[in-house]
MARFI-263527 format. One line per 10 residues: number of its first residue (from 1); their letters; for each residue x, y, z of C-alpha. Coordinates in steps of 0.5 Angstrom, whole numbers, plus 500, padded with zeros to 3 digits. Example, Ala and Ser with C-alpha at 12.3 -4.5 7.8 and 13.67 -1.06 7.14 Angstrom:
// MARFI-263527
1> as> 525:491:516; 527:498:514 $
// end
This chain:
// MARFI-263527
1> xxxxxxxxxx> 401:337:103; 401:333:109; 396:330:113; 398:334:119; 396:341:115; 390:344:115; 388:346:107; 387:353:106; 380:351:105; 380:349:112 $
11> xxxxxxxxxx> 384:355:115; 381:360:113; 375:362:117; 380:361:124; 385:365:120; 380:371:119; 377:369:126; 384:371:130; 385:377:125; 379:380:128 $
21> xxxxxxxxxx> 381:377:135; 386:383:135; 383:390:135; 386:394:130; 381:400:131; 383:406:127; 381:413:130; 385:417:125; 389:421:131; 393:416:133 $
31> xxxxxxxxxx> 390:414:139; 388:407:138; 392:400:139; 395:400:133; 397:395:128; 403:392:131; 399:386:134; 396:384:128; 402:385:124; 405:380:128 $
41> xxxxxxxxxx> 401:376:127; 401:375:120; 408:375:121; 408:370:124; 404:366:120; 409:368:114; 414:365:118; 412:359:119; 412:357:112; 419:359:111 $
51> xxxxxxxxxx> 419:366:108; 422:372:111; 417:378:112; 420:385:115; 415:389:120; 416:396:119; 414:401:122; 412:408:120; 411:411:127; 410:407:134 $
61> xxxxxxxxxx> 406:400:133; 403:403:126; 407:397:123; 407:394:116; 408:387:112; 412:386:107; 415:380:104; 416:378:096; 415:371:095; 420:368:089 $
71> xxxxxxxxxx> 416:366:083; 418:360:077; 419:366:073; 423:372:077; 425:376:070; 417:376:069; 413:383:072; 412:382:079; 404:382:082; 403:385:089 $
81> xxxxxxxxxx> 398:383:093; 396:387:098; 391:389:103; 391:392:110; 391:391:117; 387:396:121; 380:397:122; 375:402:123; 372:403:130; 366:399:133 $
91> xxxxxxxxxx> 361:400:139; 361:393:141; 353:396:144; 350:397:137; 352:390:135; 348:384:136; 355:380:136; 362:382:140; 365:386:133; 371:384:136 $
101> xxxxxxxxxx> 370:376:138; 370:374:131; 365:368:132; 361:364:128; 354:364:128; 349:363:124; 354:361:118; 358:367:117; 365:370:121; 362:376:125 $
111> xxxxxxxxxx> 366:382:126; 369:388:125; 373:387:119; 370:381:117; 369:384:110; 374:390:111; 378:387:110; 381:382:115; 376:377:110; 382:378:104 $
121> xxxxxxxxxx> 388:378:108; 385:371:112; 384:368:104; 391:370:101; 395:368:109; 391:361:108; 392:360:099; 399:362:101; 401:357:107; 398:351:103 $
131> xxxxxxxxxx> 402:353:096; 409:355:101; 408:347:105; 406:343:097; 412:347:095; 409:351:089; 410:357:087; 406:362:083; 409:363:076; 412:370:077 $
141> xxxxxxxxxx> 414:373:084; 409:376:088; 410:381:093; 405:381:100; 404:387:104; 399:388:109; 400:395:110; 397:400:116; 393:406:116; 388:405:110 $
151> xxxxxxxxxx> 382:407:114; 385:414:115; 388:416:108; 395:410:108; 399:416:111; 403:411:116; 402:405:111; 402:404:103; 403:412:102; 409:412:107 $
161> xxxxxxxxxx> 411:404:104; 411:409:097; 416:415:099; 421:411:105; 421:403:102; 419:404:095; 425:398:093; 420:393:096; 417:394:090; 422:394:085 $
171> xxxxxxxxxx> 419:391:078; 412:390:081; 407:393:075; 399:390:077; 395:390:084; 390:386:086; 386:389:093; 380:391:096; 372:392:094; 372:388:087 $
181> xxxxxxxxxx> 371:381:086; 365:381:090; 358:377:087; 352:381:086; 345:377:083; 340:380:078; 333:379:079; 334:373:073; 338:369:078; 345:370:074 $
191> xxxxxxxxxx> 350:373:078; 355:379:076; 361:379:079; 364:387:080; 371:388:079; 374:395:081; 377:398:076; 376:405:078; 376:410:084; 373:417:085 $
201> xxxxxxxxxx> 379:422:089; 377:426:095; 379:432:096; 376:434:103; 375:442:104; 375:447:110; 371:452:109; 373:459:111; 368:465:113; 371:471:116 $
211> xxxxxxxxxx> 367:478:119; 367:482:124; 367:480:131; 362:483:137; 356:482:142; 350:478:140; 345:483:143; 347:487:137; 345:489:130; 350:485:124 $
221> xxxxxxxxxx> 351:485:117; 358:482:117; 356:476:121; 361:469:118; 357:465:121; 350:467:116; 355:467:110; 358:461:111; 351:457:112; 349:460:106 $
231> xxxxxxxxxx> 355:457:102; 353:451:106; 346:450:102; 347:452:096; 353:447:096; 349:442:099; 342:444:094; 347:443:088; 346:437:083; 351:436:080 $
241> xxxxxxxxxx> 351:434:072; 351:427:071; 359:424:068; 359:417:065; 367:415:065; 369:409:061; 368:404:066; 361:408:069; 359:407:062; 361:400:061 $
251> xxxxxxxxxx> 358:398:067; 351:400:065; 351:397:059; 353:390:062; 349:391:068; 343:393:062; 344:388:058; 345:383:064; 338:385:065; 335:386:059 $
261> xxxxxxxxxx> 333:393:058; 336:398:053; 341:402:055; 339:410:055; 346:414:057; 341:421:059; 337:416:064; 340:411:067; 335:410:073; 331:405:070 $
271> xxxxxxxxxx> 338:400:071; 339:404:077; 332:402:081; 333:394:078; 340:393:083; 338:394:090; 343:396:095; 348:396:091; 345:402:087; 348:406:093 $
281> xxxxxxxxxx> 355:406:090; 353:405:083; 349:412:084; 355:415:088; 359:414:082; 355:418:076; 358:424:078; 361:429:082; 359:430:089; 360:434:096 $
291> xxxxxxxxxx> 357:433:102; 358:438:108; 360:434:114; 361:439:120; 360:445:122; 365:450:127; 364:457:130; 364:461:135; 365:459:143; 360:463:147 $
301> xxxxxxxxxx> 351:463:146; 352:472:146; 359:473:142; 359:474:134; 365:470:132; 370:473:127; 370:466:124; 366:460:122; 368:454:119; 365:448:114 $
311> xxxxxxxxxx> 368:442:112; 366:438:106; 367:432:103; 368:432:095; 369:426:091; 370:428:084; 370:422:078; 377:420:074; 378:426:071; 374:431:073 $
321> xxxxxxxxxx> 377:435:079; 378:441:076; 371:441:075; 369:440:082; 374:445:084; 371:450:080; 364:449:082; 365:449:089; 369:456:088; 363:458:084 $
331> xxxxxxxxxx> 358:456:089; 361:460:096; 364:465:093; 369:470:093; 368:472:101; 370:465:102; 377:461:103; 378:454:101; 383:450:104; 385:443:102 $
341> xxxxxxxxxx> 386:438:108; 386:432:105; 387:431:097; 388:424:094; 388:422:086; 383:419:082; 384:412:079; 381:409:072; 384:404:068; 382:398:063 $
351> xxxxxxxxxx> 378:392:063; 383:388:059; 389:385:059; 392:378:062; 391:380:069; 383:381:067; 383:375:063; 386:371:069; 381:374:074; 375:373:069 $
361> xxxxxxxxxx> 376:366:068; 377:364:075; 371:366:077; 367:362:071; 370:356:073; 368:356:080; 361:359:079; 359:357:071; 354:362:067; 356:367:071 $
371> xxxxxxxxxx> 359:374:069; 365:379:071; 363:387:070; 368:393:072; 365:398:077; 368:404:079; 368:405:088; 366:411:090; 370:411:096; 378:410:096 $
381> xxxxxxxxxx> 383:404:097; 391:403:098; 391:402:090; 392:410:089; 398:410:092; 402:404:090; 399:408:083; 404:412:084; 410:408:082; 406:405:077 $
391> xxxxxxxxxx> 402:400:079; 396:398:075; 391:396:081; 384:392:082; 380:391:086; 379:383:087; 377:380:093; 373:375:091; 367:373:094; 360:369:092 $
401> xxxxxxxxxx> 355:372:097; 347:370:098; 343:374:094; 340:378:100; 346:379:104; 346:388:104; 354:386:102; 356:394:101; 352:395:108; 357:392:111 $
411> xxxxxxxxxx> 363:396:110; 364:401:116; 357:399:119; 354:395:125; 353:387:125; 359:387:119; 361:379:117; 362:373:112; 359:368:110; 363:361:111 $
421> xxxxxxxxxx> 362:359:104; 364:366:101; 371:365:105; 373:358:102; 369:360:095; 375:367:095; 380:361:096; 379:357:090; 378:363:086; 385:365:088 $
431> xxxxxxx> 389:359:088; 386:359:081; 388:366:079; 395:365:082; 396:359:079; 395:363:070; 398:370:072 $
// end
């Protein structure tokens, strides 16, 4: 490290800052600007330190990173560190700062992606041009992938990245991604940090009403649009029966006991009510769930139609699939068809191991007293499908936040950003990981 160099404490905010300069806005129909610009950019800052990252496209401008960086040990399992470059849209009016001017204002970086999840890929870019300028090396090879498409599924990055160019990831084992790490602080003052290590799966449903077609003014006893709104409610009036998972039911007992409250698996509201925001996505994953999003029919105010259609959004937890199918079949009927339009996998794997140990004890280091629990995401990430070559993944992107700032909020929402000091905290606790994996 010289002198002319910033360190990667220093560079992180302007690299978070110009990520989410570049607008990678994801629509989900190919319309938007694509990751190309921001892949180049990150590219780029790779290059600069002596690497030799491949940009691969899966479609135009849908363009992906990939470089793996030579650790001391090239016989040992590689690591992959992955994370990815596009973003959900934002309505610049709704804000109270540009989404995409990525500012700092008030002691946090401002902006669409600022903790999804451009805030990740700013800490690992920056940790790594420091190691690559001192000369150091991780300990095992590390795989880097700053990957497209995430925010509509991963079919043009790290589901495609899989099934076109899964040599890039020869001899890779474990993961470390998106939504974990992350701190959350009880009403004692103690702080929890919460690592994924469990994702509910998604199957998103079209629902199929057919009758007869006819004129509006008439009499109707097979009209599709009354029997599809009648399985709409009982679906959406259903309550599904609570399934603690090994990783639901670890949380609650850690989080109870942190608390200082008797865990009662029947009834875990009592640690529910004590978590705040965060009880959002703790509460998602205590069961199944589906929620109707969105209705078509017909074309005209007099016409019947023949058919109507319903869209639902299913999470099921590890394990519980069938479960969930069977009950939505249960609830609309044999007069209905259920199409699958998007289906992904459920993940769930231990809080153990080497990598656990590494992760926990980084953390513990930069923030004393503190605790590390495993959490299952109700939402999806990039892990499901690097999964699929056999890669155990977590969600670590480390961040000590205030205690009132609505952290999981920020995900998808307006006025999204990040504390300058949860940034550079991220950087330590990584560059502490890195060095003991």
């Amino acid at each position: 490290m010289t002198d002319e160099h910033p360190s990667a404490q220093e560079e992180v905010v302007d690299l978070c800052r110009e990520l989410i300069s570049i607008d990678s806005s994801n629509y989900g129909d190919g319309s938007g600007p694509g990751e190309r610009a921001t892949a180049e950019y990150v590219a780029g800052k790779l290059s600069d330190v002596g690497l030799a990252p491949e940009l691969l496209e899966s479609a135009q401008r849908r363009t992906n990173v990939v470089v793996r960086w030579e650790g001391e040990d090239s016989s040992r399992p590689a690591l992959l560190i992955h994370g990815h470059l596009d973003v959900v849209p934002a309505e610049a009016g709704d804000w109270a700062h540009d989404p995409f001017a990525g500012e700092v204002i008030d002691g946090c970086v401002w902006g669409r992606g600022a903790v999804d999840m451009k805030d990740m890929d700013a800490m690992v870019l920056s940790l790594v041009r420091e190691w690559r300028r001192a000369g150091r090396k991780p300990p095992r090879d590390v795989v880097l992938a700053f990957v497209a498409d995430e925010e509509a599924g991963g079919k043009m990055g790290a589901h495609w990245l899989v099934d076109q160019h899964k040599h890039l990831f020869d001899g890779v084992t474990e993961a470390i991604s998106e939504v974990g790490g992350f701190s959350f602080t009880l009403p004692g003052g103690e702080r929890a940090y919460l690592v994924e290590t469990a994702q509910k799966g998604i199957q998103w449903l079209r629902l199929v009403a057919r009758g007869r077609a006819g004129h509006g003014s008439m009499v109707a006893d097979d009209n599709a649009v009354v029997t599809l709104a009648e399985a709409v409610a009982r679906i959406g009036r259903y309550e599904w029966p609570m399934r603690l998972t090994p990783t639901v039911r670890r949380f609650l007992e850690e989080i109870s006991e942190a608390l200082g409250i008797e865990f009662d698996p029947d009834h875990p509201e009592a640690a529910l009510a004590k978590l705040g925001t965060l009880a959002r996505i703790v509460g998602a994953t205590l069961r199944n769930s589906a929620n109707p999003t969105m209705l078509r029919a017909g074309y005209k105010h007099n016409v019947i139609p023949q058919t109507a259609e319903a869209f639902v959004d299913c999470r099921f937890l590890p394990g519980f699939e069938h479960e969930l199918l069977a009950t939505i079949d249960e609830l609309i009927g044999p007069d209905i068809e259920r199409v699958a339009d998007v289906s992904d996998i459920a993940l769930e794997t231990t809080f153990d191991g080497p990598l656990v140990d590494a992760m926990v004890a980084a953390l513990q280091a930069e923030d004393p007293g503190s605790r590390a629990i495993p959490y299952c995401l109700s939402g999806g990430t990039d892990n499901k499908s690097f999964s699929l070559l056999g890669v155990r993944g977590f969600g670590f992107a480390p961040l000590r936040l205030p205690p009132d700032l609505d952290f999981t909020g920020m995900f998808h929402g307006v006025d999204e950003r990040v504390p300058v000091d949860s940034l550079k905290f991220g950087v330590r606790v990584l560059d502490r990981f890195l060095a003991s994996v």
